[in-house]
C-alpha positions as a Markdown table, in Angstrom:
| # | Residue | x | y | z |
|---|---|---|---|---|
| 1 | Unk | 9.6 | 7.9 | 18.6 |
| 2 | Unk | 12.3 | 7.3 | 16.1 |
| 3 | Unk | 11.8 | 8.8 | 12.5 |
| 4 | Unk | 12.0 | 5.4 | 11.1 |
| 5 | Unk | 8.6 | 4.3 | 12.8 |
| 6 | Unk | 6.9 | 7.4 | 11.4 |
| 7 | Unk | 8.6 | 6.4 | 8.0 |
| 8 | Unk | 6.9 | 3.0 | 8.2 |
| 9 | Unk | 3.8 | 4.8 | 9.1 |
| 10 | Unk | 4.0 | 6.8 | 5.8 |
| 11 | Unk | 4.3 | 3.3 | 3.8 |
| 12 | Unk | 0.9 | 2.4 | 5.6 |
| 13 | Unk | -0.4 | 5.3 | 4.7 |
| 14 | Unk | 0.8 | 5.0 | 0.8 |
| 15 | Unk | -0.4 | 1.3 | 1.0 |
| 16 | Unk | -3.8 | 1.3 | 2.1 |
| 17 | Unk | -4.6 | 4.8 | 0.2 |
| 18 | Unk | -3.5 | 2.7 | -2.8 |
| 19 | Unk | -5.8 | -0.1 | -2.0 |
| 20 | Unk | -8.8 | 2.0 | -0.6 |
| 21 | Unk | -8.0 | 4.4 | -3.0 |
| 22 | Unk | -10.1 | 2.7 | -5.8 |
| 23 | Unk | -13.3 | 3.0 | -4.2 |
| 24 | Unk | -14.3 | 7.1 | -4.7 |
| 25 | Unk | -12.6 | 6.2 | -8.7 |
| 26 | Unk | -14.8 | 2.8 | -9.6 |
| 27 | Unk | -17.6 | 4.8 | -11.5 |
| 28 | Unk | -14.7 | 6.6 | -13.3 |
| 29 | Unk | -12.9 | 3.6 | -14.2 |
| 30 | Unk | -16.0 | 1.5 | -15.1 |
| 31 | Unk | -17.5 | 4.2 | -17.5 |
| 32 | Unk | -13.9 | 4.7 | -18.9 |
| 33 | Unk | -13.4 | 1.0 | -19.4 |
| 34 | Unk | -17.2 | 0.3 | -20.3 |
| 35 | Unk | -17.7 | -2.2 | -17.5 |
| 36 | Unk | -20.4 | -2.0 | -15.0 |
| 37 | Unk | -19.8 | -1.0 | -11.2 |
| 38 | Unk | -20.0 | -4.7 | -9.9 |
| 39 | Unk | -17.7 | -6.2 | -12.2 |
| 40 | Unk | -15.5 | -2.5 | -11.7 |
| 41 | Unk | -15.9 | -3.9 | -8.1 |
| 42 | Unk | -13.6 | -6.7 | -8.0 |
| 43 | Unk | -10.5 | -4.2 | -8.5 |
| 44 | Unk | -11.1 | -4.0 | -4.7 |
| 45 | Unk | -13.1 | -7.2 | -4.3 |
| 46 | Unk | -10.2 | -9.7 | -5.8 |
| 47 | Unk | -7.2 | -7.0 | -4.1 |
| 48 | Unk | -9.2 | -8.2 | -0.5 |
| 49 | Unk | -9.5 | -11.8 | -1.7 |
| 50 | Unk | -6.2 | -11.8 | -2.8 |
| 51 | Unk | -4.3 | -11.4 | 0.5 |
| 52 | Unk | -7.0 | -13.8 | 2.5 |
| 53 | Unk | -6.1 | -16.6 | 0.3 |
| 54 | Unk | -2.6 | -16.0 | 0.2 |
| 55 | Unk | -1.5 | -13.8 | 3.3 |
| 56 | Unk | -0.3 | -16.5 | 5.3 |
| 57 | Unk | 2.1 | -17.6 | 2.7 |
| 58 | Unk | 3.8 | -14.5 | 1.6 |
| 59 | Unk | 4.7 | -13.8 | 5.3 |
| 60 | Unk | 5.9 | -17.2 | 6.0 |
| 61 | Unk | 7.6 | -17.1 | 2.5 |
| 62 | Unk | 9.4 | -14.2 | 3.3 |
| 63 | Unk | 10.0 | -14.3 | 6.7 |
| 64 | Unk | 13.8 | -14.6 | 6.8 |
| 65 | Unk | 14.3 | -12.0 | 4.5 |
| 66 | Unk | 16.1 | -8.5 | 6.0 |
| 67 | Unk | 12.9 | -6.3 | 7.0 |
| 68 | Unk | 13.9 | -3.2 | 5.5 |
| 69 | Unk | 14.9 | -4.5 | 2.3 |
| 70 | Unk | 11.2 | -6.7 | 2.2 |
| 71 | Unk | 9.6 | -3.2 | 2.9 |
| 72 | Unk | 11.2 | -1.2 | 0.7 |
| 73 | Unk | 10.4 | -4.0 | -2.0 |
| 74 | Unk | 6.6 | -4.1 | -0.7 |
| 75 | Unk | 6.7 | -0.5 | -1.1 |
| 76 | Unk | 8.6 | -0.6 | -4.7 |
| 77 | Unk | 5.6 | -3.1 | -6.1 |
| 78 | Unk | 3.3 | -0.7 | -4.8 |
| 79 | Unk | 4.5 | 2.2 | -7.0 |
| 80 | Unk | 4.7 | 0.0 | -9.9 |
| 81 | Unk | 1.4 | -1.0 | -9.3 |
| 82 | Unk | 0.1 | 2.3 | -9.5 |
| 83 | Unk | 2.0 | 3.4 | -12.4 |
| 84 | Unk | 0.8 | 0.1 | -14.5 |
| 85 | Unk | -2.8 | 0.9 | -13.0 |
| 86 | Unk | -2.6 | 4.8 | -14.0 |
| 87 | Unk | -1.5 | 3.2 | -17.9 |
| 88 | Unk | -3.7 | 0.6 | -18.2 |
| 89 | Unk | -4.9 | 0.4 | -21.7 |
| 90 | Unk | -7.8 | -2.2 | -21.0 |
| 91 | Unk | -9.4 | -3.5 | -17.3 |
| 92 | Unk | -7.8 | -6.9 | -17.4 |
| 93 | Unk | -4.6 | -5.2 | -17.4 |
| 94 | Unk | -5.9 | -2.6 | -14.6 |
| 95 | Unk | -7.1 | -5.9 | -12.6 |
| 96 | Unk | -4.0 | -7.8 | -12.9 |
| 97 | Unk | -2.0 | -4.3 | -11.3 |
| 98 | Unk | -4.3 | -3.9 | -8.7 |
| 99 | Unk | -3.7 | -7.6 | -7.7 |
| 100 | Unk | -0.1 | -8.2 | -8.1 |
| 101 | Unk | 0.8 | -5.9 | -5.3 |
| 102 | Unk | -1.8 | -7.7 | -2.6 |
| 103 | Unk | 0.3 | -10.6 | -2.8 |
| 104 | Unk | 2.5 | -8.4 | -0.3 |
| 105 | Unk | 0.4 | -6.4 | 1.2 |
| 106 | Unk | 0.5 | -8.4 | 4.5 |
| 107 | Unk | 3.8 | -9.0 | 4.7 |
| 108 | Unk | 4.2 | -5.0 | 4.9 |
| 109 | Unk | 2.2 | -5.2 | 8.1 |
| 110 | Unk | 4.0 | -8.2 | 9.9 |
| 111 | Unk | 7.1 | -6.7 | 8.9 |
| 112 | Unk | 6.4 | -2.7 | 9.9 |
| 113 | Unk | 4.9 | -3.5 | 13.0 |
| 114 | Unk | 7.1 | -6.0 | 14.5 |
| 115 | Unk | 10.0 | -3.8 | 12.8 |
| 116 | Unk | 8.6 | -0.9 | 14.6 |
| 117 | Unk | 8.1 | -2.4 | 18.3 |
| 118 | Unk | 11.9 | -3.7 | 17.8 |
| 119 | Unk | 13.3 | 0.2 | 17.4 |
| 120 | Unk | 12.4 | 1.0 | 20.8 |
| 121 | Unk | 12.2 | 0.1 | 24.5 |
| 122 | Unk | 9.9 | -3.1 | 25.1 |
| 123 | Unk | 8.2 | -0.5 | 27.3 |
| 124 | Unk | 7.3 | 1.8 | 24.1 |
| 125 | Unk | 6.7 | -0.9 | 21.6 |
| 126 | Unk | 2.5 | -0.8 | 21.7 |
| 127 | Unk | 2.9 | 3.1 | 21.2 |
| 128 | Unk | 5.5 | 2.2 | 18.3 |
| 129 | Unk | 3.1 | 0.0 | 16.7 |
| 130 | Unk | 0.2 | 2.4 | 17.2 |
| 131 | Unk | 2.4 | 5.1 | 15.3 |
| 132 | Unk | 2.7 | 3.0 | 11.8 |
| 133 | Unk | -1.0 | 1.8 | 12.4 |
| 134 | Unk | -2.4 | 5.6 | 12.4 |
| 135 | Unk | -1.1 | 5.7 | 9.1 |
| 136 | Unk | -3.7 | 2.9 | 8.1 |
| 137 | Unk | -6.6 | 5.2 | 9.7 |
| 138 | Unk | -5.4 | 8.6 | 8.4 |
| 139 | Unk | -5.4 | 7.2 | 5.0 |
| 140 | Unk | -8.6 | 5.8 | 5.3 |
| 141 | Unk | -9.7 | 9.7 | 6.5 |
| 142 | Unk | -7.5 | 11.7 | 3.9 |
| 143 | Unk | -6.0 | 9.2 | 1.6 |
| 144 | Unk | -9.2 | 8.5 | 0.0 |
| 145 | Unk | -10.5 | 11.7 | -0.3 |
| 146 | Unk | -7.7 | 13.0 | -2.0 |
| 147 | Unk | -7.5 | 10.6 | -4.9 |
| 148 | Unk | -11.3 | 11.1 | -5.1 |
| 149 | Unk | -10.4 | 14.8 | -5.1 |
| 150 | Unk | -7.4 | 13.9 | -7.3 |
| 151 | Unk | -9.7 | 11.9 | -10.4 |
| 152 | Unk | -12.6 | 14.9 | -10.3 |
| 153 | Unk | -10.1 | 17.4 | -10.8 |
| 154 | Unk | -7.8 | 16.0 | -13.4 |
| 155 | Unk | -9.0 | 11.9 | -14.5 |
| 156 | Unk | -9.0 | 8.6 | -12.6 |
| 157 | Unk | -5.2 | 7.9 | -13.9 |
| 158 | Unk | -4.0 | 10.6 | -11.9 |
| 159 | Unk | -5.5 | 9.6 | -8.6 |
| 160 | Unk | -3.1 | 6.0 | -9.0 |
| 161 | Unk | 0.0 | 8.9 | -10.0 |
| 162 | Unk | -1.0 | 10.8 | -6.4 |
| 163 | Unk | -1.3 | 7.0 | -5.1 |
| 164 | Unk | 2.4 | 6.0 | -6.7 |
| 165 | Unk | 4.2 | 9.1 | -5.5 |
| 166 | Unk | 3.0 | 8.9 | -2.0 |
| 167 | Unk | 4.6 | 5.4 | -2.2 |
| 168 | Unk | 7.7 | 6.3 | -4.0 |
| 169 | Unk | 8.0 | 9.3 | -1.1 |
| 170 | Unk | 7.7 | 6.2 | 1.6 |
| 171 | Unk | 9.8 | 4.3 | -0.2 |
| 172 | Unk | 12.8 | 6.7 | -0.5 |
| 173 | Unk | 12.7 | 7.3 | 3.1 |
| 174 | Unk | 13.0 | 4.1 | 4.0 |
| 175 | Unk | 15.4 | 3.6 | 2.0 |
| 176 | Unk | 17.6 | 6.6 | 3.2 |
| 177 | Unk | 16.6 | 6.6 | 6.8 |
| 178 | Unk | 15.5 | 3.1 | 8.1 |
| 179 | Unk | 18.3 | 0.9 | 9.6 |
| 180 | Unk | 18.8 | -2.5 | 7.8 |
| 181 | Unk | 17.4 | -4.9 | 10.1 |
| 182 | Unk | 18.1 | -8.6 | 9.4 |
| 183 | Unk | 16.1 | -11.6 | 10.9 |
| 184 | Unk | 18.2 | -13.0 | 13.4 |
């Protein structure tokens, strides 16, 4: 496999600990921000509704733009995200940068997969895509445990820090090592 697919798998990684992420925090952040669990809740609740309702737009939207550069800026709003999230001075701000960055989520997984089975022989494309979908389900094992870990041992803020450098990592990579690829 070539480093870029396992670069790609690193963004899924960073993206869904990022969105998962919240879930082992919520009774932090709720008691922090004086809110109760269910309405702490919908900083996963609207992230999910979020990309339902508007999924199929963003991809079509940006569907002609060069697939590295769309991942890299997926992967840019997604560090943002978590340093806005880890400075939030009230909830409505912490909701509002846990949503803005769901708007791309999906278009991070059209892009990475089909970007991914591209880079190789037709043959090795399912294994391709396989690669940069393991990092969805080892972040779902590790990732969110570790910024569970990460907000008992220091606060919730620095679980989104962990969250934002993992991203920034991903993002630098791809970046550095991932061939442009325009939409022909």
């Amino acid at each position: 496999m070539k480093k870029s697919i396992y670069i790609m798998a690193l963004g899924a990684f960073g993206i869904i600990t990022t969105e998962f992420g919240i879930i082992g925090i919520m009774p932090a952040i709720a008691k922090h921000f004086q809110v109760s669990i269910d309405t702490a809740g919908w900083l996963l609740s609207g992230f999910a509704l979020t990309i339902a309702l508007t999924g199929p737009f963003s991809v079509l939207l940006t569907s002609k733009i060069n697939r590295k550069w769309m991942m890299c800026l997926v992967l840019l709003t997604f560090v943002l995200s978590n340093i806005l999230s880890a400075v939030s001075p009230n909830f409505t701000v912490l909701i509002i940068a846990r949503i803005l960055p769901a708007f791309l989520h999906p278009v991070f997984w059209a892009v990475a997969t089909v970007a991914a089975a591209k880079q190789v022989e037709p043959k090795d494309a399912p294994k391709a895509v396989s690669v940069v979908l393991a990092g969805l389900s080892v972040a779902t094992v590790l990732g969110v445990p570790i910024t569970t870990y990460v907000a008992d041992l220091i606060n919730w803020q620095a679980s989104f820090v962990v969250s934002g450098v993992i991203n920034l990592i991903a993002f630098a990579a791809l970046l550095a090592f991932v061939p442009s690829m325009p939409v022909i």
